[in-house]
N, C-alpha and C positions, 0 to 999 in steps of 0.2 A: 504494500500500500504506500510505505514511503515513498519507493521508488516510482511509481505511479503521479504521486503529489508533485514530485520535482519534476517530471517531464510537462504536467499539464503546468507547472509555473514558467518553464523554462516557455513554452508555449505562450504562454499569455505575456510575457514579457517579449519576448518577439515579437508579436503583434502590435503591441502598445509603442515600440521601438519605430516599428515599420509602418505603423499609420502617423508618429509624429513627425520621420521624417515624409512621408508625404503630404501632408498639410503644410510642413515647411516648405516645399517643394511650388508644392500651389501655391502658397502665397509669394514667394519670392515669384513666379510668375506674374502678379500681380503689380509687385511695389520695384523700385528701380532707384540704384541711387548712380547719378550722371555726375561727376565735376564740370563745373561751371554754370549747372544750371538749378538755380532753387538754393543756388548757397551749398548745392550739396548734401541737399537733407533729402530723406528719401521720400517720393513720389509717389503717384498712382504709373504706371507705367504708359510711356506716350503720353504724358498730360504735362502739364506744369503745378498740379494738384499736391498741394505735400501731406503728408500723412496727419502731419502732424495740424493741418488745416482741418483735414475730418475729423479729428480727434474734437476739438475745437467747436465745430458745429454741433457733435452730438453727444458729448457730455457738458461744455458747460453753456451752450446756447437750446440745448435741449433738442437737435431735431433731428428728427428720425430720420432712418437711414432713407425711406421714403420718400422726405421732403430735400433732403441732401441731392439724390437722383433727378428731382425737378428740377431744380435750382441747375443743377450739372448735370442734363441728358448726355454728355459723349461718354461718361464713365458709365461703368455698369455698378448694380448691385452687390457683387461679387467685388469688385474693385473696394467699395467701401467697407465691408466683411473682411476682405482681408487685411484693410487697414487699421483698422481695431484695434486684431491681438497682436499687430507687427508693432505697431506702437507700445505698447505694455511690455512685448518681450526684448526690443530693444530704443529702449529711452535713455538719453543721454545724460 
């Protein structure tokens, strides 16, 4: 039975390995950071949108990810999702 436990862990920590790095994955698809452009700071990709601009609209001006997408039709929704937790896991 031990033996059993350690393979289903050994399992699930693989997974959990293998889906963080593709979420990483995907979102670095997403965000972009260019020299010379934005200062530097990282972007929506293809935009001049910085991460840190979304960040900005929808936590301290309150606006949903929804109204951010109005406001900015050439970005996707996907684009502002990934800038989220890009922001949180690498803030300066």
């Amino acid at each position: 039975m031990l033996l059993l436990s350690g393979v289903v862990n050994d399992i699930i920590m693989f997974n959990n390995s293998l889906n963080n790095t593709m979420s990483i994955n995907i979102i670095k698809e997403h965000i972009e950071i260019t020299p010379g452009i934005c200062g530097g700071k990282p972007c929506i990709a293809g935009h001049r949108i910085r991460v840190q601009d979304i960040v900005i609209w929808h936590e301290q001006m309150g606006m949903s990810p929804d109204e951010i997408l109005y406001h900015y039709p050439s970005i996707t929704l996907f684009d502002i999702y990934a800038a989220l937790p890009y922001y949180h896991d690498y803030r300066e």
